[in-house]
TILUMVEX-464203 format. One record per atom (N, C-alpha, C, O): chain; residue in three letters; x, y, z. Coordinates in nm, 3 decimals, m for minus. Example, Ala and Ser with C-alpha at 12.3 -4.5 7.8 and 13.67 -1.06 7.14 Angstrom:
# residues 2
node chain: A, resn: ALA, east: 1.319, north: m0.569, up: 0.780
node chain: A, resn: ALA, east: 1.230, north: m0.450, up: 0.780
node chain: A, resn: ALA, east: 1.320, north: m0.330, up: 0.780
node chain: A, resn: ALA, east: 1.424, north: m0.332, up: 0.846
node chain: A, resn: SER, east: 1.285, north: m0.225, up: 0.708
node chain: A, resn: SER, east: 1.367, north: m0.106, up: 0.714
node chain: A, resn: SER, east: 1.290, north: 0.003, up: 0.787
node chain: A, resn: SER, east: 1.341, north: 0.114, up: 0.804
This chain:
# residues 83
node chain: A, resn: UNK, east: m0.584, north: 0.421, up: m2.116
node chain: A, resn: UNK, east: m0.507, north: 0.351, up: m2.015
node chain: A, resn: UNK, east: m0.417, north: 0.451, up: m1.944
node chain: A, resn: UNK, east: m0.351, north: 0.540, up: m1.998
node chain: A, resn: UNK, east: m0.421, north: 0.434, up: m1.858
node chain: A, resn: UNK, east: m0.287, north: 0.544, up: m1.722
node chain: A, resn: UNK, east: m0.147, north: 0.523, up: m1.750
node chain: A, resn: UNK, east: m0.085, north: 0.418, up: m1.768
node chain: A, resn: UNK, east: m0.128, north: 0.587, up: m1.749
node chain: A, resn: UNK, east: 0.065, north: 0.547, up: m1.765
node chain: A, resn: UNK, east: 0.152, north: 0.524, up: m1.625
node chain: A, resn: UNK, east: 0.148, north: 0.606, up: m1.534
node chain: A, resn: UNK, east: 0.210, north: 0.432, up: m1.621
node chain: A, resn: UNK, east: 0.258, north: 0.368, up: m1.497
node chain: A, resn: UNK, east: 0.421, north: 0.465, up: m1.488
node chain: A, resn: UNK, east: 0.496, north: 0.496, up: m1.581
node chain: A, resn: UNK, east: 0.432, north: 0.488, up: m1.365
node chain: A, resn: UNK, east: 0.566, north: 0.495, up: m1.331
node chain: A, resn: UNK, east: 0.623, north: 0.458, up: m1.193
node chain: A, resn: UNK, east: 0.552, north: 0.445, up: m1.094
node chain: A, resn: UNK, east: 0.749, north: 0.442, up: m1.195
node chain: A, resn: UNK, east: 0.774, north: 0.407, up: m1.052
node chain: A, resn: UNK, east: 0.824, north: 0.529, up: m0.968
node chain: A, resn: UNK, east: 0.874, north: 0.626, up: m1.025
node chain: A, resn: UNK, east: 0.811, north: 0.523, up: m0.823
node chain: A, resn: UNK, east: 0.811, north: 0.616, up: m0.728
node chain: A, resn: UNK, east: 0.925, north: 0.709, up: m0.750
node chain: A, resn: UNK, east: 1.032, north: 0.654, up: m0.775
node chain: A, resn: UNK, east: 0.923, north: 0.858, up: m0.746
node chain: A, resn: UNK, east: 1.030, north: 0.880, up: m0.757
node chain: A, resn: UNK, east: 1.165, north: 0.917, up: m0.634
node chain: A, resn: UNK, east: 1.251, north: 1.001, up: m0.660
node chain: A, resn: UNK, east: 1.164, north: 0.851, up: m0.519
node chain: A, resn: UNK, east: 1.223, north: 0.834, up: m0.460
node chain: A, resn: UNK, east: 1.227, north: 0.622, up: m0.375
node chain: A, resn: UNK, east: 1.117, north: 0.567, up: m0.370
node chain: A, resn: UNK, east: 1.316, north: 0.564, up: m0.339
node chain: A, resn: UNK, east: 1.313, north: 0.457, up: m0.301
node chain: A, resn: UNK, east: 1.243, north: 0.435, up: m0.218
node chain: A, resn: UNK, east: 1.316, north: 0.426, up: m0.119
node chain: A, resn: UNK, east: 1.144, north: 0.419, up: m0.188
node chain: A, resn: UNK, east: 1.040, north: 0.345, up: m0.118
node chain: A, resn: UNK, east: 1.051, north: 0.180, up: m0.054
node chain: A, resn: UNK, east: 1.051, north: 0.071, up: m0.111
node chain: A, resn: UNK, east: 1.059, north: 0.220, up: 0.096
node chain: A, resn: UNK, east: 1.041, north: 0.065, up: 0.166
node chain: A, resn: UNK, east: 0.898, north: 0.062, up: 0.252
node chain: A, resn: UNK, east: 0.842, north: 0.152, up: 0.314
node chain: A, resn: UNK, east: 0.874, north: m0.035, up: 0.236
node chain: A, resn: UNK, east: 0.774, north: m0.043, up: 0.363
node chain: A, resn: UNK, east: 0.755, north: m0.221, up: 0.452
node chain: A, resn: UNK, east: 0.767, north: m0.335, up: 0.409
node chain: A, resn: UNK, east: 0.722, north: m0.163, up: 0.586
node chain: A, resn: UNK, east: 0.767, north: m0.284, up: 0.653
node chain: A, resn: UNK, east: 0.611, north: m0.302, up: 0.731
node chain: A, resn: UNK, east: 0.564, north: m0.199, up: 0.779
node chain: A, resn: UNK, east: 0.536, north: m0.426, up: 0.745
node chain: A, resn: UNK, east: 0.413, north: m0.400, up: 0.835
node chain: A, resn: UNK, east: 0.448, north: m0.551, up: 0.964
node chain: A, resn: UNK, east: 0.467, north: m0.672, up: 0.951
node chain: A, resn: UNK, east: 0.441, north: m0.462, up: 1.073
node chain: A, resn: UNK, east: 0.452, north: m0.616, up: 1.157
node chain: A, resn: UNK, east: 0.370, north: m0.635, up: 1.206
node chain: A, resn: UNK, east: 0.276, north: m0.557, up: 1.223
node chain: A, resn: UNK, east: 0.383, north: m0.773, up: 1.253
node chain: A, resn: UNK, east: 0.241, north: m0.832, up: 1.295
node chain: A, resn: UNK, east: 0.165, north: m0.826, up: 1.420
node chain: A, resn: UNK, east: 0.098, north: m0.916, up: 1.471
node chain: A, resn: UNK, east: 0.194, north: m0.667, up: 1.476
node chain: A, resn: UNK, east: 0.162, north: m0.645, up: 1.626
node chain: A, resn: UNK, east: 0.060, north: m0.507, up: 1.511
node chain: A, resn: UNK, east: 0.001, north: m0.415, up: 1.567
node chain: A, resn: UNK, east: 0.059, north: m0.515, up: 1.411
node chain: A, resn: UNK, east: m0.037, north: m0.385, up: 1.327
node chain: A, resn: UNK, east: 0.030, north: m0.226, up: 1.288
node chain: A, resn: UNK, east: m0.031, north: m0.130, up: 1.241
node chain: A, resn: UNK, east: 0.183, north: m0.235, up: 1.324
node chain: A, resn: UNK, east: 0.218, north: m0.146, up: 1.289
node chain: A, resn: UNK, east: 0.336, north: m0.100, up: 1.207
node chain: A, resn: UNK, east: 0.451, north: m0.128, up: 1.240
node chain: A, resn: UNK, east: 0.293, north: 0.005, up: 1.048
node chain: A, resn: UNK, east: 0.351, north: 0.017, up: 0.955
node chain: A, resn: UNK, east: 0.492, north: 0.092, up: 0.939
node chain: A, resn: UNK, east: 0.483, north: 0.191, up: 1.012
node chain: A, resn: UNK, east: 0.563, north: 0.092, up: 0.905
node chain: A, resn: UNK, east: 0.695, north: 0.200, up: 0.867
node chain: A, resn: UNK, east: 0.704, north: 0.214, up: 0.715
node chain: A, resn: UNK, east: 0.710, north: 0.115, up: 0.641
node chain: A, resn: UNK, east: 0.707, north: 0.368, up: 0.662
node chain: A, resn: UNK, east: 0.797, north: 0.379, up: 0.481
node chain: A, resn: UNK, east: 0.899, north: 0.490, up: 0.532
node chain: A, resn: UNK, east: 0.901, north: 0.596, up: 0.596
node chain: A, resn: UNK, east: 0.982, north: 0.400, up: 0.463
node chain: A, resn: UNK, east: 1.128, north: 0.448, up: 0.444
node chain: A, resn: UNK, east: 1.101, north: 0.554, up: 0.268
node chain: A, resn: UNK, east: 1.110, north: 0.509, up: 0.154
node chain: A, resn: UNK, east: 1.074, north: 0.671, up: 0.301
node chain: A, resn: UNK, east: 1.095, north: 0.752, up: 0.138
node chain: A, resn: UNK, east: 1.195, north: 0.823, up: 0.155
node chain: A, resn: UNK, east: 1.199, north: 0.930, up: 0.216
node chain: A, resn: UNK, east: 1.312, north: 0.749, up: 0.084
node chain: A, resn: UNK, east: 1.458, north: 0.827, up: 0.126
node chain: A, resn: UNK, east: 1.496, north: 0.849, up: 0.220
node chain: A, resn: UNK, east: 1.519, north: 0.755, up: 0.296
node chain: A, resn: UNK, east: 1.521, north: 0.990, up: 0.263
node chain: A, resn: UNK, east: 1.507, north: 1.015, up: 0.367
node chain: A, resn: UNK, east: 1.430, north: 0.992, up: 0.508
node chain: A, resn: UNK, east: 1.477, north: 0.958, up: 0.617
node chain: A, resn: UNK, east: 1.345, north: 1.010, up: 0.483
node chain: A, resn: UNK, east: 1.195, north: 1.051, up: 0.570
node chain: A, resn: UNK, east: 1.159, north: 0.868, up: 0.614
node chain: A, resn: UNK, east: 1.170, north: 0.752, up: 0.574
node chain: A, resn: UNK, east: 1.124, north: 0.927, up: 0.689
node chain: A, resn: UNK, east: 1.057, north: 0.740, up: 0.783
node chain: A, resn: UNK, east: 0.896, north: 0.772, up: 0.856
node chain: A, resn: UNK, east: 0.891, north: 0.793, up: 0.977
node chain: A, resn: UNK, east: 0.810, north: 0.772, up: 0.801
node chain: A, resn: UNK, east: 0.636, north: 0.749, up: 0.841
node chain: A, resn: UNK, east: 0.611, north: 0.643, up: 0.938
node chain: A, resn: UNK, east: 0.692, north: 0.551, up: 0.922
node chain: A, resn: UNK, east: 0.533, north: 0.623, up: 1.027
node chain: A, resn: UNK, east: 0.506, north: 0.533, up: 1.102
node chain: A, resn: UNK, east: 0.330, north: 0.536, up: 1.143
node chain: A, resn: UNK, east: 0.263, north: 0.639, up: 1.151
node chain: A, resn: UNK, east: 0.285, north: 0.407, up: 1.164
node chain: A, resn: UNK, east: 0.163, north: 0.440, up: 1.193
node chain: A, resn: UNK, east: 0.068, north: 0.362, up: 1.230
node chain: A, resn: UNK, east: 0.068, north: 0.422, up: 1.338
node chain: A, resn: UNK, east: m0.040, north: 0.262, up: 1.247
node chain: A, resn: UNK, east: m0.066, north: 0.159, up: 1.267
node chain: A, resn: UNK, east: m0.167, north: 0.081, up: 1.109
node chain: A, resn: UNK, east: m0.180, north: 0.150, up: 1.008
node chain: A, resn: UNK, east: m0.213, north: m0.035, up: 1.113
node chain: A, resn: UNK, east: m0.267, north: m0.111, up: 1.012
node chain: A, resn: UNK, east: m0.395, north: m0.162, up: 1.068
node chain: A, resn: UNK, east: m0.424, north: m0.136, up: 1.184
node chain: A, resn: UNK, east: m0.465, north: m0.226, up: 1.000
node chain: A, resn: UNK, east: m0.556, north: m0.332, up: 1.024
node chain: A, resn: UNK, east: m0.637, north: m0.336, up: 0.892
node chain: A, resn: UNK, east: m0.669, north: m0.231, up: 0.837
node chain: A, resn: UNK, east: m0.674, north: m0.475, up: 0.836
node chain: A, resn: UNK, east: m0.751, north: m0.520, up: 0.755
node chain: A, resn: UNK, east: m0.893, north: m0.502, up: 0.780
node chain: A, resn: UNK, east: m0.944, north: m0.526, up: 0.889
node chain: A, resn: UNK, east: m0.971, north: m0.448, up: 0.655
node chain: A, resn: UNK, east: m1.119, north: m0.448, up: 0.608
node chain: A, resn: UNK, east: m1.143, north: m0.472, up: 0.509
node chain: A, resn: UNK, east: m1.083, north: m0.447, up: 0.405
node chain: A, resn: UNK, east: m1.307, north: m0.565, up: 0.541
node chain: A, resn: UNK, east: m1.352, north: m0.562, up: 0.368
node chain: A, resn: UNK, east: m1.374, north: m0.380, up: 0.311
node chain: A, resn: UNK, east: m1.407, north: m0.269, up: 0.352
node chain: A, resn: UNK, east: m1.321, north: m0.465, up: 0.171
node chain: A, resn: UNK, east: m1.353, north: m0.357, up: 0.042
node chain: A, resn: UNK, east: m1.454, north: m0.410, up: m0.034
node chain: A, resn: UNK, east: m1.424, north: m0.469, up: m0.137
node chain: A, resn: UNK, east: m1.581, north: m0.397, up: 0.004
node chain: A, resn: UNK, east: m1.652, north: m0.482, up: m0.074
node chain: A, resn: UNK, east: m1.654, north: m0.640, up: m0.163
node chain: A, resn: UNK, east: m1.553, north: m0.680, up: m0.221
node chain: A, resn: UNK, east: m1.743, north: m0.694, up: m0.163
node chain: A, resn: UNK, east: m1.707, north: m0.830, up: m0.216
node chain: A, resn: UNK, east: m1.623, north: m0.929, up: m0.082
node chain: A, resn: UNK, east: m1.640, north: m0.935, up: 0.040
node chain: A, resn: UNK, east: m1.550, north: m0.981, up: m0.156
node chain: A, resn: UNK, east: m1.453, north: m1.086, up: m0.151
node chain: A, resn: UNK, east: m1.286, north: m1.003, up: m0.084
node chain: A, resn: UNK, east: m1.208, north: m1.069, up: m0.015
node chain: A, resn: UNK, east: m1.258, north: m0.853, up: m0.122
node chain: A, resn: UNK, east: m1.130, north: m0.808, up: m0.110
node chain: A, resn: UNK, east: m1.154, north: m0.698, up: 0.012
node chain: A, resn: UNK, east: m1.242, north: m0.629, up: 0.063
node chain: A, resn: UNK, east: m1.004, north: m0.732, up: 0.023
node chain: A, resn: UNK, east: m0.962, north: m0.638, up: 0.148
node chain: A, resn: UNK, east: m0.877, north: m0.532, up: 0.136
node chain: A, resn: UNK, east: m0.807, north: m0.516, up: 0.036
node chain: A, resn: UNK, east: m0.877, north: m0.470, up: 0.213
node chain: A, resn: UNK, east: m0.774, north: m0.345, up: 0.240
node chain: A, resn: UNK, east: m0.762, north: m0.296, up: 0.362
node chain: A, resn: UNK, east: m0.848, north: m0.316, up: 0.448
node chain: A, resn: UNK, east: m0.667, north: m0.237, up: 0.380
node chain: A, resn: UNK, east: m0.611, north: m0.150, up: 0.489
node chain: A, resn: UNK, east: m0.656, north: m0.004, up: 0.527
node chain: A, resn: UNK, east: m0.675, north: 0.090, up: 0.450
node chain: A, resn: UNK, east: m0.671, north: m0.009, up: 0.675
node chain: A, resn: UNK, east: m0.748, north: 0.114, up: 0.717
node chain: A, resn: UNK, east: m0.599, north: 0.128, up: 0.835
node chain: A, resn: UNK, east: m0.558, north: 0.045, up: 0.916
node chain: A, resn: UNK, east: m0.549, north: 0.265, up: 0.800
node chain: A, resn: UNK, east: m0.449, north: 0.313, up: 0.829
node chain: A, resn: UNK, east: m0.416, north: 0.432, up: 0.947
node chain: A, resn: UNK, east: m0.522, north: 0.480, up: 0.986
node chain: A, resn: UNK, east: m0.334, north: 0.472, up: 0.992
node chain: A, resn: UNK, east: m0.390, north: 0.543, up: 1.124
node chain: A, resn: UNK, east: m0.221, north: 0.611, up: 1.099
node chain: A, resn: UNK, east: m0.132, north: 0.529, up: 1.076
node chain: A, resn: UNK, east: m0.196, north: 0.716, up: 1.104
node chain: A, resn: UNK, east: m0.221, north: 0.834, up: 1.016
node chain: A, resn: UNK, east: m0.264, north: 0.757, up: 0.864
node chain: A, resn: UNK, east: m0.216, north: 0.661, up: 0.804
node chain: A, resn: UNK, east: m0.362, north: 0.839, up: 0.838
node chain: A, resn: UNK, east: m0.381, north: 0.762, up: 0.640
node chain: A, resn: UNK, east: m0.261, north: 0.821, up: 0.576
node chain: A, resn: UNK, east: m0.198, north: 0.919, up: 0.616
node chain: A, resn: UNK, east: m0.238, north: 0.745, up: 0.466
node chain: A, resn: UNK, east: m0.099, north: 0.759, up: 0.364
node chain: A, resn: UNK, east: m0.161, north: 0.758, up: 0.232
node chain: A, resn: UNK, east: m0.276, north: 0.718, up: 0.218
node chain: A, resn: UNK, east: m0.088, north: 0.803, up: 0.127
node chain: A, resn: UNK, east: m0.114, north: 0.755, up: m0.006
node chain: A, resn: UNK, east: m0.062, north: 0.651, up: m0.065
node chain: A, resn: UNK, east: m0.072, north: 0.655, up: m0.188
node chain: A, resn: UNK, east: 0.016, north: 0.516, up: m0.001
node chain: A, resn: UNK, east: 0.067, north: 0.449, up: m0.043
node chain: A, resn: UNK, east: m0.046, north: 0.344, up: 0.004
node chain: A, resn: UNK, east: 0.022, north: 0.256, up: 0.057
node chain: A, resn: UNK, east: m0.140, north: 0.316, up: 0.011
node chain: A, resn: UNK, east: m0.176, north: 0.175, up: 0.099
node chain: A, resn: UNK, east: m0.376, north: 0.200, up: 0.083
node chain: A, resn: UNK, east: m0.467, north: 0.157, up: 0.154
node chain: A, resn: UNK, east: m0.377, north: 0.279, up: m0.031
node chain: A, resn: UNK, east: m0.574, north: 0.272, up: m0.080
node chain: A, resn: UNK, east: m0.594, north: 0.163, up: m0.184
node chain: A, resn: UNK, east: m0.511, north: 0.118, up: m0.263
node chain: A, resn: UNK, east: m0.750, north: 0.120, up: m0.163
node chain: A, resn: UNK, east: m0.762, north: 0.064, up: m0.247
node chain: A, resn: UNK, east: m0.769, north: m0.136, up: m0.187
node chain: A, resn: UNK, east: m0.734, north: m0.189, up: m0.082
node chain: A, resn: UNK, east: m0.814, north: m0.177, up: m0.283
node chain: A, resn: UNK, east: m0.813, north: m0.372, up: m0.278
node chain: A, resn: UNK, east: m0.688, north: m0.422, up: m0.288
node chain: A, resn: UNK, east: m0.607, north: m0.378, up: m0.371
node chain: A, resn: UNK, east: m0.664, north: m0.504, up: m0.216
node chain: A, resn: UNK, east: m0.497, north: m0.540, up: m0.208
node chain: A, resn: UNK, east: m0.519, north: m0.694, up: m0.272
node chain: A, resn: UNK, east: m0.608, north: m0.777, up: m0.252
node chain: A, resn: UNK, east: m0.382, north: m0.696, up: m0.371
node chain: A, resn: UNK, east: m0.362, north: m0.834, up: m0.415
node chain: A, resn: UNK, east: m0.275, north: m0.871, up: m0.443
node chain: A, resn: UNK, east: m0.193, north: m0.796, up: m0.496
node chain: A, resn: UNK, east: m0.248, north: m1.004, up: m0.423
node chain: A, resn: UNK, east: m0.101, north: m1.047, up: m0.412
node chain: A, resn: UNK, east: m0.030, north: m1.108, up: m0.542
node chain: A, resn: UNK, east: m0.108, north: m1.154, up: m0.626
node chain: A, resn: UNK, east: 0.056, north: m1.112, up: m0.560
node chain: A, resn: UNK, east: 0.104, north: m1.184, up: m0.720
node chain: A, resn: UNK, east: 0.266, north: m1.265, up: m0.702
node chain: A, resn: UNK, east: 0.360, north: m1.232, up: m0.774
node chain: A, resn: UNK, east: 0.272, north: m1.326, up: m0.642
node chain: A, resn: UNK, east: 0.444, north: m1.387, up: m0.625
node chain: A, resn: UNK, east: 0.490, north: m1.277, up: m0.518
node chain: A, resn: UNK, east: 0.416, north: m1.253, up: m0.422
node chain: A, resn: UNK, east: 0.565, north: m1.235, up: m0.526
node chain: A, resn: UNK, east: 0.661, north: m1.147, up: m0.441
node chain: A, resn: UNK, east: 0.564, north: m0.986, up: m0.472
node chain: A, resn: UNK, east: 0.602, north: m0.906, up: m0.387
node chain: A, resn: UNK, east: 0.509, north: m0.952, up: m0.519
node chain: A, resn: UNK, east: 0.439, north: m0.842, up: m0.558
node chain: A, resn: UNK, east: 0.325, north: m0.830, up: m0.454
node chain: A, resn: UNK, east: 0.260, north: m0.930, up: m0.423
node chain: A, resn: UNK, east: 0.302, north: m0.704, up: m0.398
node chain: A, resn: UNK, east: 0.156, north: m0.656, up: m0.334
node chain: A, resn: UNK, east: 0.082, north: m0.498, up: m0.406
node chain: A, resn: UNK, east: 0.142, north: m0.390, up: m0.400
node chain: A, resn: UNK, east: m0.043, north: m0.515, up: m0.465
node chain: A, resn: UNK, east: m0.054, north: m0.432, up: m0.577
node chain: A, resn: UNK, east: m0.193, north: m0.347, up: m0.426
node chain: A, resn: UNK, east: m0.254, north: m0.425, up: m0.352
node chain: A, resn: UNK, east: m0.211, north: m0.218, up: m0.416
node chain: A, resn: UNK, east: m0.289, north: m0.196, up: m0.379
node chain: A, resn: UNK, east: m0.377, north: m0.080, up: m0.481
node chain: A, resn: UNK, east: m0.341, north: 0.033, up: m0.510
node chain: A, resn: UNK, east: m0.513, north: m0.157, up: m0.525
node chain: A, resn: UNK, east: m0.581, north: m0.122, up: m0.621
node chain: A, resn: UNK, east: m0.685, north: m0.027, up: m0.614
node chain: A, resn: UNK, east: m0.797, north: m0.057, up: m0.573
node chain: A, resn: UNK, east: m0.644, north: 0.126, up: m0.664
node chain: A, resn: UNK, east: m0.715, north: 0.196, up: m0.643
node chain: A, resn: UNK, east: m0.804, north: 0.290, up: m0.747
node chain: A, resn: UNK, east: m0.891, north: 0.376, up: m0.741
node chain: A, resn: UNK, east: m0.722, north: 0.215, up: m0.853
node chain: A, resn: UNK, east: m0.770, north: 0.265, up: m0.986
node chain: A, resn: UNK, east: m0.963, north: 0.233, up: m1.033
node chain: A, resn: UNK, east: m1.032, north: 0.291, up: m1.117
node chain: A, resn: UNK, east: m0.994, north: 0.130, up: m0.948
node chain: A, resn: UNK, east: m1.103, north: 0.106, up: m0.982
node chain: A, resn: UNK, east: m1.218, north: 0.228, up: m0.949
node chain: A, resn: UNK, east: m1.327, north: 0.225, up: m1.008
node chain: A, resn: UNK, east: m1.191, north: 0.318, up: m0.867
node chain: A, resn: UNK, east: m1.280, north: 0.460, up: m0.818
node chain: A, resn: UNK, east: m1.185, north: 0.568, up: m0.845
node chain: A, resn: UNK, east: m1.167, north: 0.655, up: m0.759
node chain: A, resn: UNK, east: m1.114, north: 0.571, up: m0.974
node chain: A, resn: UNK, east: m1.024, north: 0.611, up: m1.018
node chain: A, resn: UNK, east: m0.894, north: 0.694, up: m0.960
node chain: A, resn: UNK, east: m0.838, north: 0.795, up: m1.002
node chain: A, resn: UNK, east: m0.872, north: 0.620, up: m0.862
node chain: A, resn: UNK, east: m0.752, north: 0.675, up: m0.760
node chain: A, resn: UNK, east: m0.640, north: 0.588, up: m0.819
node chain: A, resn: UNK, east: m0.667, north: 0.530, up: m0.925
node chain: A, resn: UNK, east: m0.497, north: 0.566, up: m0.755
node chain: A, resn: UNK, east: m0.354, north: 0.554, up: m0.751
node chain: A, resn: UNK, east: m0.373, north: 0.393, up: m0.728
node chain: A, resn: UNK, east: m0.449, north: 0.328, up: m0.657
node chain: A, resn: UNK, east: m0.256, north: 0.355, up: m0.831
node chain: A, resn: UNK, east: m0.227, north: 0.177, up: m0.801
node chain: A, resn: UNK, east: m0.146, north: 0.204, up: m0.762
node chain: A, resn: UNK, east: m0.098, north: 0.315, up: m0.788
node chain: A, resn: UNK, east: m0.056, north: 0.075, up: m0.639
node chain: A, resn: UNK, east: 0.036, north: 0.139, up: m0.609
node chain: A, resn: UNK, east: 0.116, north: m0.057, up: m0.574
node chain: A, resn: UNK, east: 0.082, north: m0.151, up: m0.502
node chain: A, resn: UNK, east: 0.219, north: m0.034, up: m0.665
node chain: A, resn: UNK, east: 0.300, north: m0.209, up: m0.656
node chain: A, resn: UNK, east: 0.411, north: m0.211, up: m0.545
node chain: A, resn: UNK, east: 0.501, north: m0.128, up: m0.541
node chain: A, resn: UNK, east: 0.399, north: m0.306, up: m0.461
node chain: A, resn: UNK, east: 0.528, north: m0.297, up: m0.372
node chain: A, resn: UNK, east: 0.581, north: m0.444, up: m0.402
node chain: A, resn: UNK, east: 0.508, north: m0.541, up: m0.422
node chain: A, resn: UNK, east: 0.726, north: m0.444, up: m0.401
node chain: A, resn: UNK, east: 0.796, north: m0.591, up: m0.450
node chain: A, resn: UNK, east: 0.873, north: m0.646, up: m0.314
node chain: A, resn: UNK, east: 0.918, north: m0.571, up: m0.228
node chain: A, resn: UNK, east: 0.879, north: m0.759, up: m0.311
node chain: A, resn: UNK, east: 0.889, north: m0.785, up: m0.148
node chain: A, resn: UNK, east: 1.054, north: m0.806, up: m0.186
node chain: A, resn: UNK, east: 1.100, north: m0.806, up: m0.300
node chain: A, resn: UNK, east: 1.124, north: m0.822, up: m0.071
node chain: A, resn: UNK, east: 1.267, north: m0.781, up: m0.085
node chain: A, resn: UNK, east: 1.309, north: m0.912, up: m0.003
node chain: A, resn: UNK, east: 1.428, north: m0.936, up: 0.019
């Protein structure tokens, strides 16, 4: 099993509904655009414009939680908690 940790700087991220993303990492502010694709099956994900490492992978939702799942082709999970 992988060992989980959380980011080591505060991480925000904001996506609006005109398709375009912002992360706040501390300091630093990324910007860029979004849009949804299938990931095979039934799940989706985000195809990103600059690509990031925060946002690979099948996205799924859990209460206030958005998990983007990348562990399955053994890449990065990555949990964001809605605020």
């Amino acid at each position: 099993m992988r060992p989980y940790k959380t980011a080591d700087l505060p991480v925000e991220v904001v996506f609006d509904t005109a398709g375009n993303y912002f992360i706040n990492e501390g300091d630093v502010i990324k910007s860029g655009t979004w849009q949804l694709q299938r990931e095979g099956g039934s799940y989706f994900g985000l195809v990103t414009t600059p690509g990031n490492l925060w946002f690979h992978g099948r996205i799924f939702f859990c209460g206030n939680e958005v998990l983007f799942n990348n562990s399955y082709i053994d890449g990065w999970d990555n949990v964001f908690v809605r605020k």
